[in-house]
mmJSON file of the N, C-alpha and C atoms, coordinates in Angstrom:
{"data_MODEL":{"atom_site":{
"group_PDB":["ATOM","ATOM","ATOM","ATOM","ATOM","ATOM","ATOM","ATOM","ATOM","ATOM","ATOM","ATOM","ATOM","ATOM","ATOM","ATOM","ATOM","ATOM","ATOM","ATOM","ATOM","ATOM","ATOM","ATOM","ATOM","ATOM","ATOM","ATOM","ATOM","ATOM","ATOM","ATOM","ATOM","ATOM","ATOM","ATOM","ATOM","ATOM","ATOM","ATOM","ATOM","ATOM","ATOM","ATOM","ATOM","ATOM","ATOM","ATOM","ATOM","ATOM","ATOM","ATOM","ATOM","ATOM","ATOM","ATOM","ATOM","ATOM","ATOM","ATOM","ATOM","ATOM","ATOM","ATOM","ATOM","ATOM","ATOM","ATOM","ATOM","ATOM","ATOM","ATOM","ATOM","ATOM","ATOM","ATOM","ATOM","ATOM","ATOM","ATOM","ATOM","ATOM","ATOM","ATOM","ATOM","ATOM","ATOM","ATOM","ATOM","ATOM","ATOM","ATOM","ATOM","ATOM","ATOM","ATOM","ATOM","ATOM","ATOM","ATOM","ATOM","ATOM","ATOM","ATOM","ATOM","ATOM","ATOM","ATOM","ATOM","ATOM","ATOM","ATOM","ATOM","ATOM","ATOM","ATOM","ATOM","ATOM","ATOM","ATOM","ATOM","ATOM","ATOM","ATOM","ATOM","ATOM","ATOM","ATOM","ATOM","ATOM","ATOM","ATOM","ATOM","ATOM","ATOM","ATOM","ATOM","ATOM","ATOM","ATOM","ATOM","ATOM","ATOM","ATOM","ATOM","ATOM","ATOM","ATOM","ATOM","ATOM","ATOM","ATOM","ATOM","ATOM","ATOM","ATOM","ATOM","ATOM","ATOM","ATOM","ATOM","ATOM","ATOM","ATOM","ATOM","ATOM","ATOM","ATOM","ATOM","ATOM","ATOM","ATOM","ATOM","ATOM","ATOM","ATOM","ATOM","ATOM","ATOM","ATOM","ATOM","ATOM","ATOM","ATOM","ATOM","ATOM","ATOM","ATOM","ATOM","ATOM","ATOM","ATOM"],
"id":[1,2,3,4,5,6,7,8,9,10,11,12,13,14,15,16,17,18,19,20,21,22,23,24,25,26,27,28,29,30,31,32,33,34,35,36,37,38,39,40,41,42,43,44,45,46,47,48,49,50,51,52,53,54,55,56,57,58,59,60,61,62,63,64,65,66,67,68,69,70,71,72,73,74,75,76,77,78,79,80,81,82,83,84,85,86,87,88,89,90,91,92,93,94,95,96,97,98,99,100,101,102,103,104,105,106,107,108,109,110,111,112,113,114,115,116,117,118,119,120,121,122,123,124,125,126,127,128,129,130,131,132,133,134,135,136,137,138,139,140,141,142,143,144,145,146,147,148,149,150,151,152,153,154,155,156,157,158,159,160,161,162,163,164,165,166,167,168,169,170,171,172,173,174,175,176,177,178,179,180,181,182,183,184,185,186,187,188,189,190,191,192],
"type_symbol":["N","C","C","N","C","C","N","C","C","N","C","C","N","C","C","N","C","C","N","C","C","N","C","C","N","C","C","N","C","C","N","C","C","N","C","C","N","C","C","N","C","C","N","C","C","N","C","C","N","C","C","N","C","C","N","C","C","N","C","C","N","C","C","N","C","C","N","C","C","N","C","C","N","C","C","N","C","C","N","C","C","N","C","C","N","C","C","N","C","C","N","C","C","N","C","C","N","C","C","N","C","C","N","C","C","N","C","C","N","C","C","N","C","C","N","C","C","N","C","C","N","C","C","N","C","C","N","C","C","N","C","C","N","C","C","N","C","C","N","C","C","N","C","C","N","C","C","N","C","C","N","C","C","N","C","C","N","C","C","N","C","C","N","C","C","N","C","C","N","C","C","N","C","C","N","C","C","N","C","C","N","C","C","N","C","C","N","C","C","N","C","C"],
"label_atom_id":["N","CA","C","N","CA","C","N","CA","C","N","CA","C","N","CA","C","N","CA","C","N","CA","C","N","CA","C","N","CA","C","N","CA","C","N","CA","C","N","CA","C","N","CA","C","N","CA","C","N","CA","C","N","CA","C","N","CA","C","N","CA","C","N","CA","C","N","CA","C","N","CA","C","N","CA","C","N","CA","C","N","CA","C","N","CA","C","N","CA","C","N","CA","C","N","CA","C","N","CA","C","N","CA","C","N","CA","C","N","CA","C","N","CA","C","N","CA","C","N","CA","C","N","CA","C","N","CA","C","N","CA","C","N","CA","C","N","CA","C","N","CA","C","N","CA","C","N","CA","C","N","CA","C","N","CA","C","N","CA","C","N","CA","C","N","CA","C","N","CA","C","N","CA","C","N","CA","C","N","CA","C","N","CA","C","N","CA","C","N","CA","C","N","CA","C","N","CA","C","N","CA","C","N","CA","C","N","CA","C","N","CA","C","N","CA","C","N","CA","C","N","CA","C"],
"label_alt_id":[null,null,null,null,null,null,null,null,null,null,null,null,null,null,null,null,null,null,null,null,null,null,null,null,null,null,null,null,null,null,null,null,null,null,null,null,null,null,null,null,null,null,null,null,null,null,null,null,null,null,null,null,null,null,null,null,null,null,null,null,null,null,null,null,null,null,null,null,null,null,null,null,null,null,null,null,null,null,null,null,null,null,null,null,null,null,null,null,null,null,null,null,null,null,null,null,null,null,null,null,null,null,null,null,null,null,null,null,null,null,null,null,null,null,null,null,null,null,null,null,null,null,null,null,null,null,null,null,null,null,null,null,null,null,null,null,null,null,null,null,null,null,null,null,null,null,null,null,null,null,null,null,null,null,null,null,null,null,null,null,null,null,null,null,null,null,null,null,null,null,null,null,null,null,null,null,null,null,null,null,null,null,null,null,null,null,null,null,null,null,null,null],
"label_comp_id":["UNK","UNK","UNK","UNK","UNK","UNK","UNK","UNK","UNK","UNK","UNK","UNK","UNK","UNK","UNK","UNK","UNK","UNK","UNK","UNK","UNK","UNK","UNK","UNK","UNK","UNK","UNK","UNK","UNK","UNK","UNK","UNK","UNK","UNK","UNK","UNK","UNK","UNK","UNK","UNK","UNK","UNK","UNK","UNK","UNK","UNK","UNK","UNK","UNK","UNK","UNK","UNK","UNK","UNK","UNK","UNK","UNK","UNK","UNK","UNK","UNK","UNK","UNK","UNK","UNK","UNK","UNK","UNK","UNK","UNK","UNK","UNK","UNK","UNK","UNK","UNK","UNK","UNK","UNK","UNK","UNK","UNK","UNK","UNK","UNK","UNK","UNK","UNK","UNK","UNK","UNK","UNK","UNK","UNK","UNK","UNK","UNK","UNK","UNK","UNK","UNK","UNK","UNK","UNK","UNK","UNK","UNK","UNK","UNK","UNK","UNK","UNK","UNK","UNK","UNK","UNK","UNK","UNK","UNK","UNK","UNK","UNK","UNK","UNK","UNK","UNK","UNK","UNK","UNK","UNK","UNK","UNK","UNK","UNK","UNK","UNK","UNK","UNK","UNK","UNK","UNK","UNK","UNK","UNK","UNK","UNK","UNK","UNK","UNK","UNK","UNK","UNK","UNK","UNK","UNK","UNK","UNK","UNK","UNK","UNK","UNK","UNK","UNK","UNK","UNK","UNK","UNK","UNK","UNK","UNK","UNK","UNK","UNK","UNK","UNK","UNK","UNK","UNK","UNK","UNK","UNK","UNK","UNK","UNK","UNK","UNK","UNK","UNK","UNK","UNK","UNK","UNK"],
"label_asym_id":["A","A","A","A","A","A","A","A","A","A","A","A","A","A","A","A","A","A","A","A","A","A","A","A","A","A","A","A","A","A","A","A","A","A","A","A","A","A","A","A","A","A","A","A","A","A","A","A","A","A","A","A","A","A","A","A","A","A","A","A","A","A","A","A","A","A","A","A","A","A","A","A","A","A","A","A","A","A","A","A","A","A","A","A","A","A","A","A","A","A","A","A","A","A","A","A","A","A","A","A","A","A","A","A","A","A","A","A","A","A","A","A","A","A","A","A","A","A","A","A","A","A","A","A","A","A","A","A","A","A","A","A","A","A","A","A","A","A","A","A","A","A","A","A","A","A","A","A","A","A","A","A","A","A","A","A","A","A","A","A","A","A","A","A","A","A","A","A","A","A","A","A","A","A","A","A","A","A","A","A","A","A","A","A","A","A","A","A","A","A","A","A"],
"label_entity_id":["1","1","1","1","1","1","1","1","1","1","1","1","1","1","1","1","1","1","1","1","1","1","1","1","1","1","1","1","1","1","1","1","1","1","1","1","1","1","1","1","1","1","1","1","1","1","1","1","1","1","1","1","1","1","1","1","1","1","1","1","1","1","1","1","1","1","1","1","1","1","1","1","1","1","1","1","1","1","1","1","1","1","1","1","1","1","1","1","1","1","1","1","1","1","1","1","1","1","1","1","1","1","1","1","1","1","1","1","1","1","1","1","1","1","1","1","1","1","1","1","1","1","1","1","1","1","1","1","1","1","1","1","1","1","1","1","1","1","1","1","1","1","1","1","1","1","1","1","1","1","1","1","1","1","1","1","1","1","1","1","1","1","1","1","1","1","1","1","1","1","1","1","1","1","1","1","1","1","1","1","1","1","1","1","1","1","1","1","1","1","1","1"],
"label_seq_id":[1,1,1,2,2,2,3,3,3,4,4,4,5,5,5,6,6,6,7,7,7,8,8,8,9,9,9,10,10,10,11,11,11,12,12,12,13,13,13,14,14,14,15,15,15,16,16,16,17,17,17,18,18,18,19,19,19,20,20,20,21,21,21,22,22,22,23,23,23,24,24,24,25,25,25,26,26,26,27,27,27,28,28,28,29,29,29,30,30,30,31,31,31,32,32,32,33,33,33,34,34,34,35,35,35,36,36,36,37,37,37,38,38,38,39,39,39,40,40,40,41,41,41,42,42,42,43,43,43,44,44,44,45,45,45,46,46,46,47,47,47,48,48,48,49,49,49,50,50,50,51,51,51,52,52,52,53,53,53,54,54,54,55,55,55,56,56,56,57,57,57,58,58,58,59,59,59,60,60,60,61,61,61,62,62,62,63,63,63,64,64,64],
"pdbx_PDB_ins_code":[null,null,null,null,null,null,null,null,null,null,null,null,null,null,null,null,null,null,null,null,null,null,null,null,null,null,null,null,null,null,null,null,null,null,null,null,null,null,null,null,null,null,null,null,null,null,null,null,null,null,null,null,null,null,null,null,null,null,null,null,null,null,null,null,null,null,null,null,null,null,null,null,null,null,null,null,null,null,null,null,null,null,null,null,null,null,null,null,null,null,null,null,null,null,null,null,null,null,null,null,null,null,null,null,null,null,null,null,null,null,null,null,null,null,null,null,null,null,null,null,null,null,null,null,null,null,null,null,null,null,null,null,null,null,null,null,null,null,null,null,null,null,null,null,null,null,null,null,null,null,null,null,null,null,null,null,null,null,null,null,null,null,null,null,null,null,null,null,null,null,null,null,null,null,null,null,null,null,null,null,null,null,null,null,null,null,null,null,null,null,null,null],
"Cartn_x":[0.846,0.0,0.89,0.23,1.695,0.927,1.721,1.301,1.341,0.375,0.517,1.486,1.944,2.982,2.276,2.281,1.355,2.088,2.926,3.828,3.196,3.209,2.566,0.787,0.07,-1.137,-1.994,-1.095,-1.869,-2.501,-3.255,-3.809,-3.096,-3.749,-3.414,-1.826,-1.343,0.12,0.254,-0.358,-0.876,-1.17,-1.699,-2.685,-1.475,-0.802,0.152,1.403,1.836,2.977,2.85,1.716,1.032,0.978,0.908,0.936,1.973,3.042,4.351,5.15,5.092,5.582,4.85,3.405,3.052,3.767,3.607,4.593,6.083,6.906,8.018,8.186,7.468,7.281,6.95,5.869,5.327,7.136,7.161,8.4,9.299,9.588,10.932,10.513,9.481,9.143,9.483,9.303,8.724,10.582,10.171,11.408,12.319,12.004,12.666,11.978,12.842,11.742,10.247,10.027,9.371,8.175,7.92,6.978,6.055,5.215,3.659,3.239,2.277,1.706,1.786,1.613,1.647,0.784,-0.337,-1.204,-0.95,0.196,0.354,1.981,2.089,3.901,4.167,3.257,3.254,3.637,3.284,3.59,5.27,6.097,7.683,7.64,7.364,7.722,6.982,6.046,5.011,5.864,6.176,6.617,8.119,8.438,10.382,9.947,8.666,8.882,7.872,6.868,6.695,7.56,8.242,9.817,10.654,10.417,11.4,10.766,9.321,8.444,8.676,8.76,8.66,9.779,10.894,12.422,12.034,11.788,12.104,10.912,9.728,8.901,9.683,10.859,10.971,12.077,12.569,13.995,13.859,12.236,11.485,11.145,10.994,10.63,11.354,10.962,11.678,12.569,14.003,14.576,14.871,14.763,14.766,16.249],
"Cartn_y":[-1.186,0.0,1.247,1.863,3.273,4.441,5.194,6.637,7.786,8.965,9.806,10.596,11.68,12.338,13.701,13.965,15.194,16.585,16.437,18.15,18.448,17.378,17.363,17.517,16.539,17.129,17.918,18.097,18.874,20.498,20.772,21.953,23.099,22.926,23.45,23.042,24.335,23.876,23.855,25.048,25.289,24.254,23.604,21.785,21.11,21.222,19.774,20.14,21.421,21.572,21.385,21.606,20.847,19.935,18.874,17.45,17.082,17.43,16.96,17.185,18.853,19.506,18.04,17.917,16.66,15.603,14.946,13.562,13.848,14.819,14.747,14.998,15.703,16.131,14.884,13.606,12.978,11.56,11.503,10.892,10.737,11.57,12.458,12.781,12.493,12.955,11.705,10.512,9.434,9.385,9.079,9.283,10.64,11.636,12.776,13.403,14.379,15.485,15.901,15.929,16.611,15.923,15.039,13.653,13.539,14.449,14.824,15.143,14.948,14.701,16.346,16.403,17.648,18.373,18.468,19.459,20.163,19.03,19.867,20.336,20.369,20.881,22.258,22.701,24.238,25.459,26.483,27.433,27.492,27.851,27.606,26.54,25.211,23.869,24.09,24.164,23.821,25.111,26.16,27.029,26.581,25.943,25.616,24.089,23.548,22.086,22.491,23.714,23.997,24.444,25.55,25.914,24.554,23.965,22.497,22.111,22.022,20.901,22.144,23.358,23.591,24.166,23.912,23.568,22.305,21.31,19.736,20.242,20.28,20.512,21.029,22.044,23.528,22.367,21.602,20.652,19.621,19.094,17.945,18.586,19.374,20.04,20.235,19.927,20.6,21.685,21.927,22.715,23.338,22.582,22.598,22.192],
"Cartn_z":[0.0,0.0,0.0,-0.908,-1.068,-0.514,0.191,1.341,0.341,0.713,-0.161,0.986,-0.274,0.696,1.134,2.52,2.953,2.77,2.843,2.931,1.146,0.162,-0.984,-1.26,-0.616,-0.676,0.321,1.133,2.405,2.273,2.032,1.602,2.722,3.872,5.743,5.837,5.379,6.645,7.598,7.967,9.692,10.87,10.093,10.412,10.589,9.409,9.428,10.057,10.174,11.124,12.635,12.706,14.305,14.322,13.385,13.135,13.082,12.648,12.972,14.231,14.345,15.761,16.888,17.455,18.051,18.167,16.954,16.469,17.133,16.184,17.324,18.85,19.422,20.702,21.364,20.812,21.532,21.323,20.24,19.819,20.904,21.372,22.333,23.82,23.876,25.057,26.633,26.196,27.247,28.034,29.433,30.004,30.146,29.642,29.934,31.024,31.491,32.843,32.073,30.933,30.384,29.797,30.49,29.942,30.551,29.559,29.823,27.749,27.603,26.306,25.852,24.413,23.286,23.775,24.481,24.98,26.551,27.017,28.12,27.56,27.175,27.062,27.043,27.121,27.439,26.449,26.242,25.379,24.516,25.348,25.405,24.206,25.035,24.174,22.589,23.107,21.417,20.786,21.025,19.876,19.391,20.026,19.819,18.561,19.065,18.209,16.688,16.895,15.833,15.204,15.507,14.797,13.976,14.6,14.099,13.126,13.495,12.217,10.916,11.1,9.817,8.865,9.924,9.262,8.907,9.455,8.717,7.327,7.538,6.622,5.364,5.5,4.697,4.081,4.418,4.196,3.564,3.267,2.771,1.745,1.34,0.023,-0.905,-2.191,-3.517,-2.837,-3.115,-3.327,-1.974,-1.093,0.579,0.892],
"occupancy":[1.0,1.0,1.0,1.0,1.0,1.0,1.0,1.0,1.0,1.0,1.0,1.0,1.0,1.0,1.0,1.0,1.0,1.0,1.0,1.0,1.0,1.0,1.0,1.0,1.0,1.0,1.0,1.0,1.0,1.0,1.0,1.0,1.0,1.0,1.0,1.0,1.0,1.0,1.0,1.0,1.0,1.0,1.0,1.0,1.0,1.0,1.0,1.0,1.0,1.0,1.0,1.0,1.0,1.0,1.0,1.0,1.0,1.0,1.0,1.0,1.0,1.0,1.0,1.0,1.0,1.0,1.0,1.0,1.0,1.0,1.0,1.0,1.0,1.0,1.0,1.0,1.0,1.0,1.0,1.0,1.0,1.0,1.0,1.0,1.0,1.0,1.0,1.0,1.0,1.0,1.0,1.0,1.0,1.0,1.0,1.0,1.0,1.0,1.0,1.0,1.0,1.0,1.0,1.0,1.0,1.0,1.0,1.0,1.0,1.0,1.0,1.0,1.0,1.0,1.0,1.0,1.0,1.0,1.0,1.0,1.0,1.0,1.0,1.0,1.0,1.0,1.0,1.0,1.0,1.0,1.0,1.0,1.0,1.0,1.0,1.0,1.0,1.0,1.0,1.0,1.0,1.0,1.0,1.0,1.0,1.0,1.0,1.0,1.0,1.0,1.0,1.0,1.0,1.0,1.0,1.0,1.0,1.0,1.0,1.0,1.0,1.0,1.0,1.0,1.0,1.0,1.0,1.0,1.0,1.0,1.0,1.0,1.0,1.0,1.0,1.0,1.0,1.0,1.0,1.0,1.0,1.0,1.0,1.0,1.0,1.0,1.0,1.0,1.0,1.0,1.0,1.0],
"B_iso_or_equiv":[0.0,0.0,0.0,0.0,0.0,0.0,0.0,0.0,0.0,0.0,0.0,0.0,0.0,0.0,0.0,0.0,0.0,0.0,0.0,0.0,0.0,0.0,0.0,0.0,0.0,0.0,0.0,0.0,0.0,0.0,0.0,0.0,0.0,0.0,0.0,0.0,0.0,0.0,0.0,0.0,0.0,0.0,0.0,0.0,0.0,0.0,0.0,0.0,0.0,0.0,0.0,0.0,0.0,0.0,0.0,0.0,0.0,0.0,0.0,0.0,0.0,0.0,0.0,0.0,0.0,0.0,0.0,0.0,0.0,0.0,0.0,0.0,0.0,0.0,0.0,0.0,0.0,0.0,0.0,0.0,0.0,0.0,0.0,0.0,0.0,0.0,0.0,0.0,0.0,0.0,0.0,0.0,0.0,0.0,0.0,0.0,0.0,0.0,0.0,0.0,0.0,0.0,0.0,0.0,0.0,0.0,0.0,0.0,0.0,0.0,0.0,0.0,0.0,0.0,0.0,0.0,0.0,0.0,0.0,0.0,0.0,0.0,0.0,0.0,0.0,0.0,0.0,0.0,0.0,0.0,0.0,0.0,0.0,0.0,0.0,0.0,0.0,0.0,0.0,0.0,0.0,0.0,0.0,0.0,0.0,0.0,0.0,0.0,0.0,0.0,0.0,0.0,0.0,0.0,0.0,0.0,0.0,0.0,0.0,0.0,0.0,0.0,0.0,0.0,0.0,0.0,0.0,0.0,0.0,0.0,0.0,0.0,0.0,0.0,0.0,0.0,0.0,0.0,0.0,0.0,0.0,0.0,0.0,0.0,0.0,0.0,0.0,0.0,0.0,0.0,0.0,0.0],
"pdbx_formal_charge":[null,null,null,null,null,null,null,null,null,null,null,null,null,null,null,null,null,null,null,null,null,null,null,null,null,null,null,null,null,null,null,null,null,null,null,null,null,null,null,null,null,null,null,null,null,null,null,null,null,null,null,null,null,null,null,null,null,null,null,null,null,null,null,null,null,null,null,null,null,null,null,null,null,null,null,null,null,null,null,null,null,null,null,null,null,null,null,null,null,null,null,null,null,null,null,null,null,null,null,null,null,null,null,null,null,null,null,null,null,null,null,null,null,null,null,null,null,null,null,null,null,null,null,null,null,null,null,null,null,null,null,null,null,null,null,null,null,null,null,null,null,null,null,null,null,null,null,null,null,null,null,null,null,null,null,null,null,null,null,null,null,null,null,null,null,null,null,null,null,null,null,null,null,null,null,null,null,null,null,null,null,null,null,null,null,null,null,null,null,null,null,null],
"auth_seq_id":[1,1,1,2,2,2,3,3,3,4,4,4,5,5,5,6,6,6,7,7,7,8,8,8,9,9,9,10,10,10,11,11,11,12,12,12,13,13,13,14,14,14,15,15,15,16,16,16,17,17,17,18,18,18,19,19,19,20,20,20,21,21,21,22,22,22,23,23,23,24,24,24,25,25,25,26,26,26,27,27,27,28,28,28,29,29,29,30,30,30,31,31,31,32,32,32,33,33,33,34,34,34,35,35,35,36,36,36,37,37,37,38,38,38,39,39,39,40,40,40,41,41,41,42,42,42,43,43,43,44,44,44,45,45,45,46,46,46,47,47,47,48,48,48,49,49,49,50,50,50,51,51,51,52,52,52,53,53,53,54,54,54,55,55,55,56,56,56,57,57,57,58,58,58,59,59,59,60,60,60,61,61,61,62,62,62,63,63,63,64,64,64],
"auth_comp_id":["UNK","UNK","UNK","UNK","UNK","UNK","UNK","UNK","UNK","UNK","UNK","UNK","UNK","UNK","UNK","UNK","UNK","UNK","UNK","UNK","UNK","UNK","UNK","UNK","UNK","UNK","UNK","UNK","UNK","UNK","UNK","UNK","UNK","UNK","UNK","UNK","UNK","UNK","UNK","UNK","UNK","UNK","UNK","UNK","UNK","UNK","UNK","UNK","UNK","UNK","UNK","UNK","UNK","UNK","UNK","UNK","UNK","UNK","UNK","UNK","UNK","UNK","UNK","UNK","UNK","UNK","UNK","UNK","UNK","UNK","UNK","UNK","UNK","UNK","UNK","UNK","UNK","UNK","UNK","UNK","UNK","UNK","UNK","UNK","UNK","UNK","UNK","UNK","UNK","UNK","UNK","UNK","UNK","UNK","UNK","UNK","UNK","UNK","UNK","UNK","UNK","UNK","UNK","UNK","UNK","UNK","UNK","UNK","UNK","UNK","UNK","UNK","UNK","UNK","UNK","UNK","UNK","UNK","UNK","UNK","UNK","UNK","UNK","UNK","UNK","UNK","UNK","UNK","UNK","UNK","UNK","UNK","UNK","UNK","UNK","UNK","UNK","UNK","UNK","UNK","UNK","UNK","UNK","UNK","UNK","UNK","UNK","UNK","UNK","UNK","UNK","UNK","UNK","UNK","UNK","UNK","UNK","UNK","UNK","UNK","UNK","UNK","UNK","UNK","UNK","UNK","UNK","UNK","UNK","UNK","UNK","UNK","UNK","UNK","UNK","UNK","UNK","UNK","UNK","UNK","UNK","UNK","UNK","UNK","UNK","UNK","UNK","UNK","UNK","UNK","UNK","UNK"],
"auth_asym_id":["A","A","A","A","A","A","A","A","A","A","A","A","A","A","A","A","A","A","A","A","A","A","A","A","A","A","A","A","A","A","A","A","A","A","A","A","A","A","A","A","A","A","A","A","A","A","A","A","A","A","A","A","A","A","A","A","A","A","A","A","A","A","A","A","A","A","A","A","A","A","A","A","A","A","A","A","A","A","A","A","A","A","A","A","A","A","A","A","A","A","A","A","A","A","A","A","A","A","A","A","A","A","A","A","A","A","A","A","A","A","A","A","A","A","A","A","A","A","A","A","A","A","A","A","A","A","A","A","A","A","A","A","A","A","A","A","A","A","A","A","A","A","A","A","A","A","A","A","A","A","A","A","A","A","A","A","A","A","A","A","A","A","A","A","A","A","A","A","A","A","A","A","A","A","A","A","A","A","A","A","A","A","A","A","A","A","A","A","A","A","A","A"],
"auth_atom_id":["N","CA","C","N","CA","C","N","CA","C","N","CA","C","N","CA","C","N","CA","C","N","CA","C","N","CA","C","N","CA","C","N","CA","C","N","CA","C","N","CA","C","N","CA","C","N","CA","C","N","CA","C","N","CA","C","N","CA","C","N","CA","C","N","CA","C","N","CA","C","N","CA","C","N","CA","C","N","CA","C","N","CA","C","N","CA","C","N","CA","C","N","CA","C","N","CA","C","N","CA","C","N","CA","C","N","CA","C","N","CA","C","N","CA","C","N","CA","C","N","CA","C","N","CA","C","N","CA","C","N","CA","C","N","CA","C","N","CA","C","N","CA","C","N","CA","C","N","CA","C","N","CA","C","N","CA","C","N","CA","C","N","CA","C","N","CA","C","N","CA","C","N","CA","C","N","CA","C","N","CA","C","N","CA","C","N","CA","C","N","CA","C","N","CA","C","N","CA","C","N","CA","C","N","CA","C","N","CA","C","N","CA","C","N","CA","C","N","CA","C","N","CA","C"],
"pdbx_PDB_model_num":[1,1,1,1,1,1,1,1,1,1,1,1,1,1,1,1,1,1,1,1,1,1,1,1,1,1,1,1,1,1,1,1,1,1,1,1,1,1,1,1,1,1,1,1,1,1,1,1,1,1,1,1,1,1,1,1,1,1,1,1,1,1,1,1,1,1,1,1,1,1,1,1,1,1,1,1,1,1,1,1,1,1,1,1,1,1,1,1,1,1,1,1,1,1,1,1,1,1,1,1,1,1,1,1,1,1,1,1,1,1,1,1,1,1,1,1,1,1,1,1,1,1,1,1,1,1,1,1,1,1,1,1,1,1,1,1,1,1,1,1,1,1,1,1,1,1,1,1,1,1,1,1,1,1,1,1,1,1,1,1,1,1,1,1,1,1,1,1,1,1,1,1,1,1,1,1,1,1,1,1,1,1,1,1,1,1,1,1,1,1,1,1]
}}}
């Protein structure tokens, strides 16, 4: 079964950089001081891992 690629059909970046920022946050999280889920991670956190998702995002792209 073949995946479509989302950074490709994803209309919402907005959407999907929260969708990734999550994913890694939740990824990284278990066992650190900081291991509590994507909704509690607090202002600070979510803006540092959105920052990230949309460097990786910006790096996954054509010409990235």
């Amino acid at each position: 079964m073949s995946r479509i690629c989302l950074l490709c059909a994803d209309g919402d970046r907005i959407e999907l950089r929260e969708t990734v920022a999550a994913a890694m946050w939740e990824a990284r999280r278990h066992g650190t001081a900081d291991d509590r889920p994507w909704p509690e991670a607090g202002p600070y956190w979510q803006n540092v891992f959105r920052e990230l998702a949309e460097d990786a995002m910006a790096a996954l792209e054509p010409g990235g």
